[in-house]
C-alpha positions as CSV (number, residue, x, y, z in Angstrom):
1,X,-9.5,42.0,-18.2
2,X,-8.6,44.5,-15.4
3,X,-5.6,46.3,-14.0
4,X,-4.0,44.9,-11.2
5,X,-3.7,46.5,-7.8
6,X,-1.8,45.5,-4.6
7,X,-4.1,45.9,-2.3
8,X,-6.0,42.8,-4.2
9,X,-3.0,40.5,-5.2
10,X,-2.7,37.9,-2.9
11,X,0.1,36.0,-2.0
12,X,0.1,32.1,-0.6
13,X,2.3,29.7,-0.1
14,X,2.9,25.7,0.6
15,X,5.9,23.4,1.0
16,X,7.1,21.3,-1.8
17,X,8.0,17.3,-1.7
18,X,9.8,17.7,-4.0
19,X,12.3,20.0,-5.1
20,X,10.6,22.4,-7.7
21,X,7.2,20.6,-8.3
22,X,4.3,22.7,-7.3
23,X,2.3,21.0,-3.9
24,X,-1.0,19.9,-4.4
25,X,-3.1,23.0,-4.3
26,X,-5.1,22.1,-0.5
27,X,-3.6,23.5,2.9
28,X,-1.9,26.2,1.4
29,X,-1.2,29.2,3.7
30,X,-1.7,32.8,2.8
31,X,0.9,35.1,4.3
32,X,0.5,38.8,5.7
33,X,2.8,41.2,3.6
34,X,4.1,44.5,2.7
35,X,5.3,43.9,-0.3
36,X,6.3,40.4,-2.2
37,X,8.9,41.0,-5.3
38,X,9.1,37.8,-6.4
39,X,9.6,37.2,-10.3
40,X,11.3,34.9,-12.7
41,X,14.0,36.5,-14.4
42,X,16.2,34.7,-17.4
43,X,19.5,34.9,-18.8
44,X,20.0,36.3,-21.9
45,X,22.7,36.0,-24.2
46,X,23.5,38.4,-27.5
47,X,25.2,36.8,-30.9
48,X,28.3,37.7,-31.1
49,X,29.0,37.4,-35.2
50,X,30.6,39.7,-37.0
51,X,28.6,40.7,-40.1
52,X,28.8,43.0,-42.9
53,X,25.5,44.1,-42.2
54,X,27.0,45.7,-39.1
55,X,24.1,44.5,-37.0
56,X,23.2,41.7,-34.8
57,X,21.1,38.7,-36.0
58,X,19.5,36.9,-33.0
59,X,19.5,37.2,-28.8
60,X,18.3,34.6,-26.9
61,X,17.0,33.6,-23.6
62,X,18.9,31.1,-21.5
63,X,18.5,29.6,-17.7
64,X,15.5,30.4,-15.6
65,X,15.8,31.5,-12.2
66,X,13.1,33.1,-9.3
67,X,14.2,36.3,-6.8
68,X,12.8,38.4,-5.1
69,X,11.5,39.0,-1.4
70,X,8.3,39.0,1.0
71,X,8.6,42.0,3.3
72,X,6.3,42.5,6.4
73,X,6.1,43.8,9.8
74,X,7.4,41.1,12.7
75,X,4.2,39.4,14.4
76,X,4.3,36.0,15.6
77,X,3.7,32.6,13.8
78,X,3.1,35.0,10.5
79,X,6.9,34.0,9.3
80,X,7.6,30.5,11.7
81,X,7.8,28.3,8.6
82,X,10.4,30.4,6.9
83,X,12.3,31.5,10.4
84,X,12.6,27.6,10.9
85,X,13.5,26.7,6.9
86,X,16.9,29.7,6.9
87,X,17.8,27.4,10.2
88,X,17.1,24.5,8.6
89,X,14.8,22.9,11.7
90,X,11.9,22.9,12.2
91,X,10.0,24.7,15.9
92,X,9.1,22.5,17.9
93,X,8.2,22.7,21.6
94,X,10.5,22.1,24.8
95,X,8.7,20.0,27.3
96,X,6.9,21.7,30.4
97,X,8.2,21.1,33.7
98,X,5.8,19.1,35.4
99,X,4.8,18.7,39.1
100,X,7.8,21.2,40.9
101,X,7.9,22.5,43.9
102,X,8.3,26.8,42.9
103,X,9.5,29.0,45.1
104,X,9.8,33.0,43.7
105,X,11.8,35.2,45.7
106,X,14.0,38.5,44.7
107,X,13.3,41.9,43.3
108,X,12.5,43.2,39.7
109,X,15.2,42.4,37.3
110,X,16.5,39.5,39.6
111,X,13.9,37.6,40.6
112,X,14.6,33.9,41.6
113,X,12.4,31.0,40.4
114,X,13.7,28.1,43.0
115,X,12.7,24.5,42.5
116,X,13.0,22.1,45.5
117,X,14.2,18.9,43.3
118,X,15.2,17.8,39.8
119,X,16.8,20.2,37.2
120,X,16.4,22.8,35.2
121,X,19.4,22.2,33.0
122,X,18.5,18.5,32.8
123,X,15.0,19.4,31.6
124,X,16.2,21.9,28.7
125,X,15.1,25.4,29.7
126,X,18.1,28.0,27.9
127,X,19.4,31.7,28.9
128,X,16.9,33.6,27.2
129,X,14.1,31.3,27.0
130,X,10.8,32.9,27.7
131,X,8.9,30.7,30.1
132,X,5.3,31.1,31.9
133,X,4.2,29.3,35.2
134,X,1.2,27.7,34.4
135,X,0.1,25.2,36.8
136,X,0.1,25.7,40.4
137,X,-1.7,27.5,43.7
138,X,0.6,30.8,42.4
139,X,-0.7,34.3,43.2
140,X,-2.4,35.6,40.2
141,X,0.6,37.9,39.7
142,X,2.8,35.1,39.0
143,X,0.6,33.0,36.9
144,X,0.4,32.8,33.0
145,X,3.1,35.9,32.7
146,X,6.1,36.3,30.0
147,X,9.0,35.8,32.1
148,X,12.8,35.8,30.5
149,X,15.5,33.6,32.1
150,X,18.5,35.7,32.2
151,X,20.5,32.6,33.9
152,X,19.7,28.9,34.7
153,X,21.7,26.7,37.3
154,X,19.8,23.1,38.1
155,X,17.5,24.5,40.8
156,X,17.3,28.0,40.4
157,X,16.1,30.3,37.2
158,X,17.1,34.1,37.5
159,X,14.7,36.0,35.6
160,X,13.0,39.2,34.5
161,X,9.2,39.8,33.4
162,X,8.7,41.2,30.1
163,X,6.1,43.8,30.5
164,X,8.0,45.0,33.8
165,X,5.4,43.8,36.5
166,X,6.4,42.4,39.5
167,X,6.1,38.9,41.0
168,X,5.1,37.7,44.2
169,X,6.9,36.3,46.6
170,X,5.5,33.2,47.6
171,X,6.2,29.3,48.2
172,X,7.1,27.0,47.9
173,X,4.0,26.2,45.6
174,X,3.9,22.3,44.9
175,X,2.7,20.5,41.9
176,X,3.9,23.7,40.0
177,X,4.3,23.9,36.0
178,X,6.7,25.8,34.0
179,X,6.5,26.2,30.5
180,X,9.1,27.2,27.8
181,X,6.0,29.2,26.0
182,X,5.8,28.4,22.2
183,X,8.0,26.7,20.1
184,X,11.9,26.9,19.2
185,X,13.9,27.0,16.0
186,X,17.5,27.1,15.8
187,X,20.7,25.9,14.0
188,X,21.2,22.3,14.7
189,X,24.2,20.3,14.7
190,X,22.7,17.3,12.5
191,X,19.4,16.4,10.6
192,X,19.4,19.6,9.2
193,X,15.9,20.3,7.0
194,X,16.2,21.4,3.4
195,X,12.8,23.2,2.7
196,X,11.4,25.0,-0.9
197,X,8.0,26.5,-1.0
198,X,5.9,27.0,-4.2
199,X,4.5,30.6,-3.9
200,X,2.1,32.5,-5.6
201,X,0.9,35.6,-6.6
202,X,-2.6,35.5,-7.9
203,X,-4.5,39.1,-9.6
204,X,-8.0,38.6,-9.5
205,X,-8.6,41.5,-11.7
206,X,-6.5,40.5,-14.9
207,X,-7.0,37.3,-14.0
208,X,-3.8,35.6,-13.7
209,X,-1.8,33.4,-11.4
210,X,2.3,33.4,-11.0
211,X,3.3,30.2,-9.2
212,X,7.0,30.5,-8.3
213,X,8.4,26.7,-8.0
214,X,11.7,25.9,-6.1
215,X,11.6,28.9,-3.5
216,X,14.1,28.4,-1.3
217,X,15.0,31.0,2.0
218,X,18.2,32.5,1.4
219,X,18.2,35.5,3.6
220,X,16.2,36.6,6.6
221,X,16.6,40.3,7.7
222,X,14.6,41.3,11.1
223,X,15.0,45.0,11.7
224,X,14.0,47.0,15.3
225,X,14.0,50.5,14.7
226,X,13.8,52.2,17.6
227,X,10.3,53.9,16.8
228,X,7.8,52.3,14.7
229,X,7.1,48.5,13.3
230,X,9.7,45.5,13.8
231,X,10.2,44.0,9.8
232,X,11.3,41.0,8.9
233,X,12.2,40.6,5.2
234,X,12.3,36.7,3.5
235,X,14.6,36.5,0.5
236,X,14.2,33.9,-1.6
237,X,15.8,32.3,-5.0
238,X,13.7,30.1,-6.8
239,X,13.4,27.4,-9.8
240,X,10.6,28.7,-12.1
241,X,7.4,30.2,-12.9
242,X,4.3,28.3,-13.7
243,X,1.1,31.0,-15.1
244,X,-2.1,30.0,-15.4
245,X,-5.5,32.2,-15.5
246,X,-7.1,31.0,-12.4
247,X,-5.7,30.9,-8.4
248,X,-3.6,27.5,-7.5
249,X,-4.0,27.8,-4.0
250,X,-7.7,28.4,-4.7
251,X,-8.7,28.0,-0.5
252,X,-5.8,29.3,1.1
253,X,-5.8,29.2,5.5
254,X,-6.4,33.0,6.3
255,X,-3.7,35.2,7.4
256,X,-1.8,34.9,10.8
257,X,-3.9,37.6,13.1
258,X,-1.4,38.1,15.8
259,X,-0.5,41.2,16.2
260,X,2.1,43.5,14.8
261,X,5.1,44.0,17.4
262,X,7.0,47.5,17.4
263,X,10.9,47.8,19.3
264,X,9.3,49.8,21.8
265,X,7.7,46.5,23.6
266,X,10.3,43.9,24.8
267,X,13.8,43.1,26.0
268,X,16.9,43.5,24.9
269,X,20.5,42.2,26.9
270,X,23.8,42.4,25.3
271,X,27.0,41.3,27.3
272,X,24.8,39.8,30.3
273,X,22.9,43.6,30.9
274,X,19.6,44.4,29.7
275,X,20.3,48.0,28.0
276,X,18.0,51.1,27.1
277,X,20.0,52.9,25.3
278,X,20.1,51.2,21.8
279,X,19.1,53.2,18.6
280,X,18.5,50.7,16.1
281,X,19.2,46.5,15.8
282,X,19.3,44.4,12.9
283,X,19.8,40.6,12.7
284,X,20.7,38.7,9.2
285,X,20.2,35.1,9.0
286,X,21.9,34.4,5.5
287,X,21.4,30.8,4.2
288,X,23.2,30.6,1.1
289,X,22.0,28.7,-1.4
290,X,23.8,28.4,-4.8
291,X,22.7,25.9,-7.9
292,X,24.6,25.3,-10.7
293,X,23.3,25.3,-14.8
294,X,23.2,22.2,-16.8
295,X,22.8,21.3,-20.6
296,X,19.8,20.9,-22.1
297,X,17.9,22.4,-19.1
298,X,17.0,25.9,-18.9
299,X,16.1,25.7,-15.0
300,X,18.2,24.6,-11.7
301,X,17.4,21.1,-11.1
302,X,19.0,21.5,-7.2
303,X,19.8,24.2,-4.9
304,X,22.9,23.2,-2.7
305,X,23.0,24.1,0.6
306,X,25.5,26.2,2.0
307,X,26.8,27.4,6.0
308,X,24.0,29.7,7.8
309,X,25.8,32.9,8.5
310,X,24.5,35.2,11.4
311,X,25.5,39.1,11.4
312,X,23.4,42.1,12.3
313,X,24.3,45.7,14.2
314,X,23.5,47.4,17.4
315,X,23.2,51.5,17.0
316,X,23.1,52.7,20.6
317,X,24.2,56.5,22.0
318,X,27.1,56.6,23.7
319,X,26.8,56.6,26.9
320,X,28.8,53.9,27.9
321,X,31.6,52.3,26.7
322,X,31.5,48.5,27.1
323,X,30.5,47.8,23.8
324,X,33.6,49.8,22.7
325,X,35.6,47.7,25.0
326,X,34.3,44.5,23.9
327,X,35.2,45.7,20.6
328,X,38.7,46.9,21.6
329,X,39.3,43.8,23.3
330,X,38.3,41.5,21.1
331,X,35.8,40.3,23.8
332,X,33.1,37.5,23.4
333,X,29.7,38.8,24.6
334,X,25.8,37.3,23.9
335,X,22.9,39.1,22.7
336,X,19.0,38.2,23.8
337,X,16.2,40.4,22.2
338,X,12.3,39.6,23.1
339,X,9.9,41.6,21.4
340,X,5.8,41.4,22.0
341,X,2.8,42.4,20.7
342,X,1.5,45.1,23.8
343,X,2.5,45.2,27.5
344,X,0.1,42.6,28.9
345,X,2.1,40.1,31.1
346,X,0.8,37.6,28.2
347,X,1.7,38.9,24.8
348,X,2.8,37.2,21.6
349,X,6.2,37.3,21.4
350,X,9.5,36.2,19.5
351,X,13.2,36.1,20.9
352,X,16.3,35.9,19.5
353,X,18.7,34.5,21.6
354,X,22.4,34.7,20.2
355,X,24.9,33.4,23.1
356,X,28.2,34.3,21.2
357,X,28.9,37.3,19.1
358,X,32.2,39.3,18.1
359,X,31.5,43.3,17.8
360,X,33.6,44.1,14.2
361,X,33.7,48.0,14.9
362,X,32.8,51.0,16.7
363,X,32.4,53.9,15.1
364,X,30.9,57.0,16.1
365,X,28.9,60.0,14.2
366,X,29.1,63.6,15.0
367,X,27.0,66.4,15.4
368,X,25.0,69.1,17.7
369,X,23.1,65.9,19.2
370,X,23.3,62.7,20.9
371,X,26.9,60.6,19.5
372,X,25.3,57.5,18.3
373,X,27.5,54.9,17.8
374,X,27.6,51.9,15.6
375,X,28.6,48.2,16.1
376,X,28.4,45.6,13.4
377,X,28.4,42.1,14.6
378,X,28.9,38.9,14.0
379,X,27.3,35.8,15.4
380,X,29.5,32.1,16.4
381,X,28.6,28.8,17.0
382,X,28.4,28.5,21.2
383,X,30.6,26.0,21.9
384,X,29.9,26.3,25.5
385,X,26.4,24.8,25.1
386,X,24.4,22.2,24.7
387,X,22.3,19.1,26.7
388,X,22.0,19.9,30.1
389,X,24.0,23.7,29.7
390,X,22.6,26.9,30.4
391,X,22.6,28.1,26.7
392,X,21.8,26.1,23.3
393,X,24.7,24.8,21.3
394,X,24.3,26.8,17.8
395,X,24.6,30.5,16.4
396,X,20.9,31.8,17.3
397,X,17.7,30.6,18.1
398,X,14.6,31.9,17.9
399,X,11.5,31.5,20.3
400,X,7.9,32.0,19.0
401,X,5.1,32.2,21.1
402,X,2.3,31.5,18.6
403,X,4.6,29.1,16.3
């Protein structure tokens, strides 16, 4: 029997049929991490007798219950399944535009994508998809490259490229393609998925396996600093524990191998503007999840679901002051991140796109340097859209170009 290390534990995991009951072992997925903290943790309860003794004569252990978290750095498809379990839907892929007539006209920042006929509204492309042209006679500038739709009307998509580049000018181009790139998650108004995961942790060196049943998403935390690695940090709260000395998930698919994305590649808009002078963003995607103890058990036999609550905050220097205003006001504005993997015009990417949020403060710091201010936020159902609307109708949804 060895000591084990991190840098040999592995960690897989694989969706349950049922509530609680491990998966069998085949198609499990291993999953890139920083850490993992899961564990099984118990109640325990103390006698409370009296005695002449003056001591106490038994403890005991009571109801079972799994927490802990997966942290890693942001990189798409590595988290998809658990992005698309906290919204309770799975991604799934907006169809491409088919056979359009393209014309691209305008200037960086404010390019125009112009289709003779049909709709873009009735065909489901969203402020703050990220779309590619993928099918036409386009200059090579214009082909295969990340492009975000700042606004969509039924003919024309107004739009900026992600790694800065310019388009061409050209068209129209017939028999054209555009692509919503990836797959979508978000917040649905029925159907919602109710998703647990067995996950385990499995030391080769001891040798022992931790299977943890019942794992259920209850909070995702996505963090941008403005320097170093995007995170994203999967809470969970589980059932049980099941040990045994050899792996479950004995063949496991390999790891994701997209790359790592950092805050310094990608977009960011807030209030309609795209904006370079934010510090720091967080986005929470809590999905509460609550289970209540029963007699003669000593584990939950059912997680209930509860609301999926979106909040983050923006840190940004002051040197402007509409998201004070919108603050001060009371003001409705939207928020659409992209980040990628490098500067090519066709990175991996995920975006956030979060059409209706209410700033909760504005405070400011002090100091001999730059006044950073701070804006907590929090994130509403958009009433305003829907089928054949420029914007989705839910909280957020998130975009994910290897998903």
């Amino acid at each position: 029997m060895g000591t084990a290390s991190g840098i040999y534990k592995q960690v897989s995991y694989k969706e349950e049929l049922t509530y609680g009951v491990q998966p069998a072992a085949a198609a499990s997925q291993a999953v890139r991490r920083v850490t993992s903290s899961l564990d099984m943790t118990k109640d325990t309860y103390q006698s409370n007798e009296i005695r002449t003794d003056f001591q106490m004569s038994d403890f005991r252990h009571g109801q079972r219950k799994v927490g802990g978290a997966i942290s890693g750095e942001l990189s798409a498809k590595t988290y998809a399944d658990f992005m698309a379990a906290a919204l309770k839907k799975p991604f799934t892929a907006t169809p491409a535009i088919v056979g359009a007539a393209i014309t691209i006209s305008g200037v960086p920042g404010a390019y125009s994508i112009t289709r003779a006929a049909g709709s873009f509204l009735l065909e489901g492309i969203k402020i703050g998809d990220v779309i590619r042209l993928t099918v036409g006679a386009f200059n090579p500038a214009n082909l295969n490259k990340n492009i975000l739709v700042t606004n969509v009307s039924a003919l024309v998509l107004t739009c900026l490229v992600l790694n800065g580049t310019a388009l061409a000018s050209e068209g129209p181009i017939a028999s054209a393609n555009v692509t919503v790139w990836g797959k979508k998650s978000l917040i649905p108004q029925t159907g919602h998925a109710d998703k647990s995961y067995s996950i385990e942790h499995w030391y080769p060196e001891v040798p022992t396996s931790e299977v943890f049943t019942g794992c259920k998403v209850s909070k995702i935390g996505i963090s941008l600093p403005p320097t170093g690695m995007a995170t994203c940090n999967v809470e969970f709260q589980g059932q049980n524990a099941v040990t045994n000395v050899g792996q479950y998930f004995t063949n496991p698919l390999p790891v994701t191998a997209t790359s790592t994305m950092a805050s310094v590649n990608g977009v960011l808009r807030v209030g309609g503007m795209t904006v370079a002078n934010v510090t720091g963003l967080s986005i929470d995607i809590a999905a509460a999840q609550t289970g209540e103890p029963t007699v003669g058990s000593n584990t939950v036999t059912f997680q209930a679901a509860g609301r999926v609550i979106v909040t983050g905050q923006i840190t940004a220097t002051f040197d402007s002051t509409a998201l004070r205003d919108a603050f001060y006001n009371e003001s409705e504005i939207s928020l659409y991140a992209v980040f990628t993997s490098d500067n090519t015009g066709a990175a991996e990417f995920i975006a956030f796109s979060i059409p209706r949020i209410k700033i909760g403060g504005a405070s400011k710091d002090d100091g001999e340097k730059a006044i950073i201010q701070t804006f907590p936020f929090q994130a509403l159902l958009n009433n305003a859209g829907g089928a054949a609307m420029a914007t989705d109708l839910t909280t957020i949804a998130i975009q994910d170009s290897a998903a």
